[in-house]
OpenMM code with the backbone's topology and positions (N, CA, C; nanometers):
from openmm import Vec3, app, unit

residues = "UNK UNK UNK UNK UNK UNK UNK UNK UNK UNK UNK UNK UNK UNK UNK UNK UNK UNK UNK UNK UNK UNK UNK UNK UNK UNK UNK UNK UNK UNK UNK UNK UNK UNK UNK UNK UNK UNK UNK UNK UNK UNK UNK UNK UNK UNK UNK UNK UNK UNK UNK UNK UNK UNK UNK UNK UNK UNK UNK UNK UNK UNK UNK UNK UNK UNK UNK UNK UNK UNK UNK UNK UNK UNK UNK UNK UNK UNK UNK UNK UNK UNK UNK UNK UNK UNK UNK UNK UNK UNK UNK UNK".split()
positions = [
    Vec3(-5.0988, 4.3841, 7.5670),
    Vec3(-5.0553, 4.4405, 7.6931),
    Vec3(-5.1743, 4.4720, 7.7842),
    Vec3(-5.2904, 4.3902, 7.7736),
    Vec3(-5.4265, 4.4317, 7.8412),
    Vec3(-5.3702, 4.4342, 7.9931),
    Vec3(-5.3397, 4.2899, 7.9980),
    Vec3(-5.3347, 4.2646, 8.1804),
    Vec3(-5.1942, 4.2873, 8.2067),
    Vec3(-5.0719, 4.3898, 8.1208),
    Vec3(-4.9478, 4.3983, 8.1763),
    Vec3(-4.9413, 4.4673, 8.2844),
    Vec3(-4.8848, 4.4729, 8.3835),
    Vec3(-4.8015, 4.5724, 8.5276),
    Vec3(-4.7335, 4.5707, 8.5377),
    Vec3(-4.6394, 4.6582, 8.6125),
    Vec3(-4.4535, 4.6574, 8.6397),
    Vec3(-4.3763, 4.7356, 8.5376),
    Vec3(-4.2624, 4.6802, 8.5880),
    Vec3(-4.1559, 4.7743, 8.4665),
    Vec3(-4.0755, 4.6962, 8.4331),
    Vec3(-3.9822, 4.7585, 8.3075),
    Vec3(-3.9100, 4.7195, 8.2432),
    Vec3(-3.7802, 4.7976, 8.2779),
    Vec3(-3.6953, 4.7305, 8.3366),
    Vec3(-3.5616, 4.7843, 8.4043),
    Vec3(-3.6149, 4.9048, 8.4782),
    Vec3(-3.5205, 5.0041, 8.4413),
    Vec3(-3.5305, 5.1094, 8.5469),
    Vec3(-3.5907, 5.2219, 8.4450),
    Vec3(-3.6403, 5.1586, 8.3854),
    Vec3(-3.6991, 5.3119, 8.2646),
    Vec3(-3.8240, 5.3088, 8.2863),
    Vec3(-3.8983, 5.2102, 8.1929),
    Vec3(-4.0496, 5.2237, 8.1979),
    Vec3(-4.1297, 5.1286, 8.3203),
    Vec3(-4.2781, 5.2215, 8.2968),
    Vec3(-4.3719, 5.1392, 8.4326),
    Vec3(-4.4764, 5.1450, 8.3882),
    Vec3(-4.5304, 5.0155, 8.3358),
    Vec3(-4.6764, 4.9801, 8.2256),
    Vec3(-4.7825, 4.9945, 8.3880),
    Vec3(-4.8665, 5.0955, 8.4091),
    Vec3(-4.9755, 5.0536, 8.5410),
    Vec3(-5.1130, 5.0502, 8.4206),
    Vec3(-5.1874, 5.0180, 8.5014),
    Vec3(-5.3230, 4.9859, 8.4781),
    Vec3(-5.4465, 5.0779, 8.5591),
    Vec3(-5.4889, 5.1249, 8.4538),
    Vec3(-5.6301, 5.2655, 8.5365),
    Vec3(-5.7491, 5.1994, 8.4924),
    Vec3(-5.8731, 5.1053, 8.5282),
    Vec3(-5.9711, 5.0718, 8.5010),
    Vec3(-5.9523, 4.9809, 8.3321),
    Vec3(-5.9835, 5.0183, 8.2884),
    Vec3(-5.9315, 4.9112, 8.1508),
    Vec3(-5.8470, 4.9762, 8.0774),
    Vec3(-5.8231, 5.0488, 8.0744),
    Vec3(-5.6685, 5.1146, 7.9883),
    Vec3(-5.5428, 5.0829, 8.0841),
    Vec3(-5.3909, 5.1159, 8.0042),
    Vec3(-5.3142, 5.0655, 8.0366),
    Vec3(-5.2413, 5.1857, 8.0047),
    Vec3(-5.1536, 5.2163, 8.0544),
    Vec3(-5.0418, 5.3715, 8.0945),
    Vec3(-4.9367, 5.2938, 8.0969),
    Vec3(-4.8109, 5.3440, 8.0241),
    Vec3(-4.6671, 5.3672, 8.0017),
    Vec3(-4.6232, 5.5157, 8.0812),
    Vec3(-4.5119, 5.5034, 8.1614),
    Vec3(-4.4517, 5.6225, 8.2634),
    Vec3(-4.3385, 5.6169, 8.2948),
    Vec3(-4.3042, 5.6823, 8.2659),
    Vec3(-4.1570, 5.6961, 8.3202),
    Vec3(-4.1087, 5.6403, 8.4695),
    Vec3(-3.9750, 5.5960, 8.4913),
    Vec3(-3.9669, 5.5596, 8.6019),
    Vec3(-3.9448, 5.6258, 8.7273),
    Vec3(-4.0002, 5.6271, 8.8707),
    Vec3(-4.0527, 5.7340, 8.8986),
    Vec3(-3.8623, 5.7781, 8.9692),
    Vec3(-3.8485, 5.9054, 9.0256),
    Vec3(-3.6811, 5.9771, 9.0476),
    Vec3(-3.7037, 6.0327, 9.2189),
    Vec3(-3.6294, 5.8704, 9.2771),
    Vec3(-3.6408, 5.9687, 9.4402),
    Vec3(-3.5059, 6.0049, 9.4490),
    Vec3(-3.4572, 6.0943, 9.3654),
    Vec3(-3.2589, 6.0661, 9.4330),
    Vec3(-3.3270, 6.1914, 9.5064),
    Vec3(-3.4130, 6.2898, 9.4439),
    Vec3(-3.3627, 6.4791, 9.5509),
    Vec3(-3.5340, 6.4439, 9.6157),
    Vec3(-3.5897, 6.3306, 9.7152),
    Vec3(-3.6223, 6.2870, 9.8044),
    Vec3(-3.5947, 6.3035, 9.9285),
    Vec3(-3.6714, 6.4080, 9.9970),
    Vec3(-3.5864, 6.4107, 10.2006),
    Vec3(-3.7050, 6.3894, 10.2464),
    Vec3(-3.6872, 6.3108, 10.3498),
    Vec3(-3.7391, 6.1956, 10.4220),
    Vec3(-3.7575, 6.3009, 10.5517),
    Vec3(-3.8868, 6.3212, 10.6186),
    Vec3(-3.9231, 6.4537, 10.7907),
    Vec3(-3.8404, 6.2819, 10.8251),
    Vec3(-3.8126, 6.3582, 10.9814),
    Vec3(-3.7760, 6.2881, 11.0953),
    Vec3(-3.8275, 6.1817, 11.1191),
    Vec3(-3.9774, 6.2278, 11.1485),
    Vec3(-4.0783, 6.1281, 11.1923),
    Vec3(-4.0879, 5.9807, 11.0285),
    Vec3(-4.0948, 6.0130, 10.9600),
    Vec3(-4.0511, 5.9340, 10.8436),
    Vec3(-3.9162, 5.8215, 10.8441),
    Vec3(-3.7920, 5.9277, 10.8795),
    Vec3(-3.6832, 5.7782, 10.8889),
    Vec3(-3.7112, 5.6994, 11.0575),
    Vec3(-3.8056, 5.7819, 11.1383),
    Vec3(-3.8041, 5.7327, 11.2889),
    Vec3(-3.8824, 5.5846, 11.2401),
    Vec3(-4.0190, 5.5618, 11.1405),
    Vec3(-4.0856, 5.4482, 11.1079),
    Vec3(-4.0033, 5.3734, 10.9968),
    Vec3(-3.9171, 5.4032, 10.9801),
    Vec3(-3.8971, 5.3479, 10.8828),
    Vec3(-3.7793, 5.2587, 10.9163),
    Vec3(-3.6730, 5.2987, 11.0214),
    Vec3(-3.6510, 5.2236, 11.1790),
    Vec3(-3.6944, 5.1398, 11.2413),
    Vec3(-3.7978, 5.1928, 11.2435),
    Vec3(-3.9025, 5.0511, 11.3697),
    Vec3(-3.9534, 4.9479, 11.2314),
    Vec3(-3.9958, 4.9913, 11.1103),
    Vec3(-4.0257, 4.8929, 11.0689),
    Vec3(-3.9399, 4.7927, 10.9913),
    Vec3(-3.7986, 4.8305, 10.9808),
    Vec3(-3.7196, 4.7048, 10.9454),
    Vec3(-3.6870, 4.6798, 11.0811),
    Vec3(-3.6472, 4.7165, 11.1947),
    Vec3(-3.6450, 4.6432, 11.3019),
    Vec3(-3.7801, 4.5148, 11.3177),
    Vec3(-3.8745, 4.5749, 11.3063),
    Vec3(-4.0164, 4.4863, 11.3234),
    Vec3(-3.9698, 4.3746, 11.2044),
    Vec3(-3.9203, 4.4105, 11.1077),
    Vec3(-3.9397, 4.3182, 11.0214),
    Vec3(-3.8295, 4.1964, 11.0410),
    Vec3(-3.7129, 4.2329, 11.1298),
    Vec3(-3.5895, 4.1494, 11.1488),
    Vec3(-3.6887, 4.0710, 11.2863),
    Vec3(-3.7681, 4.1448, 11.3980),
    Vec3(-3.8280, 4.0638, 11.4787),
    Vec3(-3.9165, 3.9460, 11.4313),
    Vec3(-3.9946, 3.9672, 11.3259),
    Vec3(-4.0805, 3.8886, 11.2675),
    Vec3(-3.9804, 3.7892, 11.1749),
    Vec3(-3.8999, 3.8124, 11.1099),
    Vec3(-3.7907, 3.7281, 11.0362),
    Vec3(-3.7679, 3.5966, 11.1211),
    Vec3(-3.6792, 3.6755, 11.2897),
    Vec3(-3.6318, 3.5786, 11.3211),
    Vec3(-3.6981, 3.4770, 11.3743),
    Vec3(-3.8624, 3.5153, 11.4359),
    Vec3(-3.9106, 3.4395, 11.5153),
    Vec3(-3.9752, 3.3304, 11.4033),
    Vec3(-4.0212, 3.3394, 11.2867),
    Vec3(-4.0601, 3.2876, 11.1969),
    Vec3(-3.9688, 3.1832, 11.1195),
    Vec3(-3.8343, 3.2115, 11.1701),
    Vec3(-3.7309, 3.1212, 11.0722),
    Vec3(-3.6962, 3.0258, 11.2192),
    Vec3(-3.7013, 3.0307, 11.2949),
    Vec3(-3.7061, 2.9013, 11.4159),
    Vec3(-3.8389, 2.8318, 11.4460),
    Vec3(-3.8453, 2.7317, 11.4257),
    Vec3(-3.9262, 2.6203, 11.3883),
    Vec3(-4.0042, 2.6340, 11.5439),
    Vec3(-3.9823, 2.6021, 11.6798),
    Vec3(-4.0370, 2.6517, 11.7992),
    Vec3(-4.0743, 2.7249, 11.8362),
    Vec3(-3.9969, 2.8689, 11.8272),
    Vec3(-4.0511, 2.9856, 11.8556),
    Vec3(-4.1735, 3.0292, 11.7515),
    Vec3(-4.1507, 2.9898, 11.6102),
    Vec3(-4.3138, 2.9882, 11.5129),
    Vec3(-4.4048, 2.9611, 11.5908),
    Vec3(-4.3819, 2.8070, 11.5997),
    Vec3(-4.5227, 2.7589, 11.6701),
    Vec3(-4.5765, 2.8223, 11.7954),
    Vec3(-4.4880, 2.8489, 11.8877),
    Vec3(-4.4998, 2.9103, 12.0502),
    Vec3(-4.6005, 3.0295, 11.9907),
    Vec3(-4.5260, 3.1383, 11.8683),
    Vec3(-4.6111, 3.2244, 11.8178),
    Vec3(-4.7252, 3.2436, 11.7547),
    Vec3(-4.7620, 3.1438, 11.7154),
    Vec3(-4.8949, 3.0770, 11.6323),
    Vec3(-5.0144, 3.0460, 11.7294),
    Vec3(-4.9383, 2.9766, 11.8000),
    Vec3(-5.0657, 2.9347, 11.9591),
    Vec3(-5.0839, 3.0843, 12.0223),
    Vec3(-4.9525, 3.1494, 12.0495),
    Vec3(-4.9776, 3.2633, 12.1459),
    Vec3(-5.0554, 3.3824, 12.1021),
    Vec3(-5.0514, 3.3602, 11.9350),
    Vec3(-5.1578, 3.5267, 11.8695),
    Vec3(-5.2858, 3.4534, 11.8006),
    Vec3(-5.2493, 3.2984, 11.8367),
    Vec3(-5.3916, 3.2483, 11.7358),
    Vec3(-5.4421, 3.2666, 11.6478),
    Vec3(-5.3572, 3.2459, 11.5019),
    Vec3(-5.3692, 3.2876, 11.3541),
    Vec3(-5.3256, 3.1733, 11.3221),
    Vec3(-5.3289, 3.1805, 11.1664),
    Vec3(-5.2862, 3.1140, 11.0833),
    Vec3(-5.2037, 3.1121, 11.0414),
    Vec3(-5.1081, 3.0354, 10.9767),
    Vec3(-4.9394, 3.0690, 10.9739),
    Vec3(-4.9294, 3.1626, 10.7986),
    Vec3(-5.0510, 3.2056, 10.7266),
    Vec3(-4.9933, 3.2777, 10.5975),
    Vec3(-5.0265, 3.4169, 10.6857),
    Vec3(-5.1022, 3.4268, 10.8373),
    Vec3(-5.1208, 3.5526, 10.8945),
    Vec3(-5.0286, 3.6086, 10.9915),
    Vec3(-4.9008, 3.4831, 10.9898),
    Vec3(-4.7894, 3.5336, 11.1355),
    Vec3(-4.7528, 3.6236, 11.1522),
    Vec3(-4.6849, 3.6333, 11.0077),
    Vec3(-4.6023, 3.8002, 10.9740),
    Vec3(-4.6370, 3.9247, 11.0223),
    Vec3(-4.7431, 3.9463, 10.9452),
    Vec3(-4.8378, 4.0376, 11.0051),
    Vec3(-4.8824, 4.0590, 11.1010),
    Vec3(-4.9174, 3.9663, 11.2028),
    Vec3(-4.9231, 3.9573, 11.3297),
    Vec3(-4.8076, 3.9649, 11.3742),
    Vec3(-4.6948, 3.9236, 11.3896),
    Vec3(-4.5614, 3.9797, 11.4652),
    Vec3(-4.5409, 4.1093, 11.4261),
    Vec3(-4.5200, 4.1560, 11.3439),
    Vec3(-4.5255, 4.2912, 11.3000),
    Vec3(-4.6204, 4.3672, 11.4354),
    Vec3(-4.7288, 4.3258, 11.3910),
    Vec3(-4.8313, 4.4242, 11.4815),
    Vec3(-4.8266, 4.4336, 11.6230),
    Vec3(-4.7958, 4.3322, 11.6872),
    Vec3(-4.6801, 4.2976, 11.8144),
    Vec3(-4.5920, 4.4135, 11.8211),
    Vec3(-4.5139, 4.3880, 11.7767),
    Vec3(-4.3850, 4.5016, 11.7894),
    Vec3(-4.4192, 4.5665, 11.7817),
    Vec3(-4.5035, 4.6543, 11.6410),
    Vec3(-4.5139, 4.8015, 11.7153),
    Vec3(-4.6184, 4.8459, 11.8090),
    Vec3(-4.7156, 4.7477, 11.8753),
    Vec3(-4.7467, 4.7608, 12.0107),
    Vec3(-4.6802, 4.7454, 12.1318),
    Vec3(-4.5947, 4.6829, 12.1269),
    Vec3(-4.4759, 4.6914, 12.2195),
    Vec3(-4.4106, 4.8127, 12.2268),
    Vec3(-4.3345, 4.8475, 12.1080),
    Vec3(-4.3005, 4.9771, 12.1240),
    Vec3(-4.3696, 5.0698, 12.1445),
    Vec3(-4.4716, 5.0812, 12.1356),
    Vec3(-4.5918, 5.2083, 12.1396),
    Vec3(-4.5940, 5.1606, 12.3066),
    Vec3(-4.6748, 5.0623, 12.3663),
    Vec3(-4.6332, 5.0790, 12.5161),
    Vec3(-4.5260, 5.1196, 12.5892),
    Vec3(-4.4010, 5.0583, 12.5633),
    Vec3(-4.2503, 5.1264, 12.5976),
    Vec3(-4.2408, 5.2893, 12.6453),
    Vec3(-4.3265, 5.3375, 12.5301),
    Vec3(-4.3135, 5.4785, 12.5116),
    Vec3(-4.4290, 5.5431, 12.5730),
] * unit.nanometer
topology = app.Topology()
chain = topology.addChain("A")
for resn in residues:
    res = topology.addResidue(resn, chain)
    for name in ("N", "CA", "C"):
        topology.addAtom(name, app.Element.getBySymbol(name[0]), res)
């Protein structure tokens, strides 16, 4: 289990600390409350993420987006992302 990570269903979570390896319980957000400002980003960023979805799954608008932020296409995402929430941050 040198190089294991992840978990096993919803129980255990093998992580890795420098060369040892930790078994943990799986971690419990049910009594989790989320400040305002928390569900407000968390809003914009599946919105951002449906903006970046769609422009990325049409074959034209990709490319239009590729020329227009001048990246590389494994860097679009991320770059549309970062778009939007500069957009919205101007808006406001």
């Amino acid at each position: 289990m040198k190089l294991a990570s992840g978990r096993i269903g919803k129980d255990i979570v093998i992580k890795q600390r420098g060369d040892k390896t930790f078994l943990s319980q799986y971690p419990d957000f049910s009594k989790r409350v989320l400040t305002e400002k928390q569900l407000k980003n968390n809003e914009r960023m599946e919105q951002a993420n449906y903006y970046a979805r769609g422009i990325i799954s049409d074959e034209a608008t990709r490319d239009a987006a590729l020329l227009r932020l001048n990246v590389t296409r494994n860097k679009l995402y991320t770059s549309l992302v970062r778009e939007f929430f500069k957009e919205m941050k101007d808006t406001e």
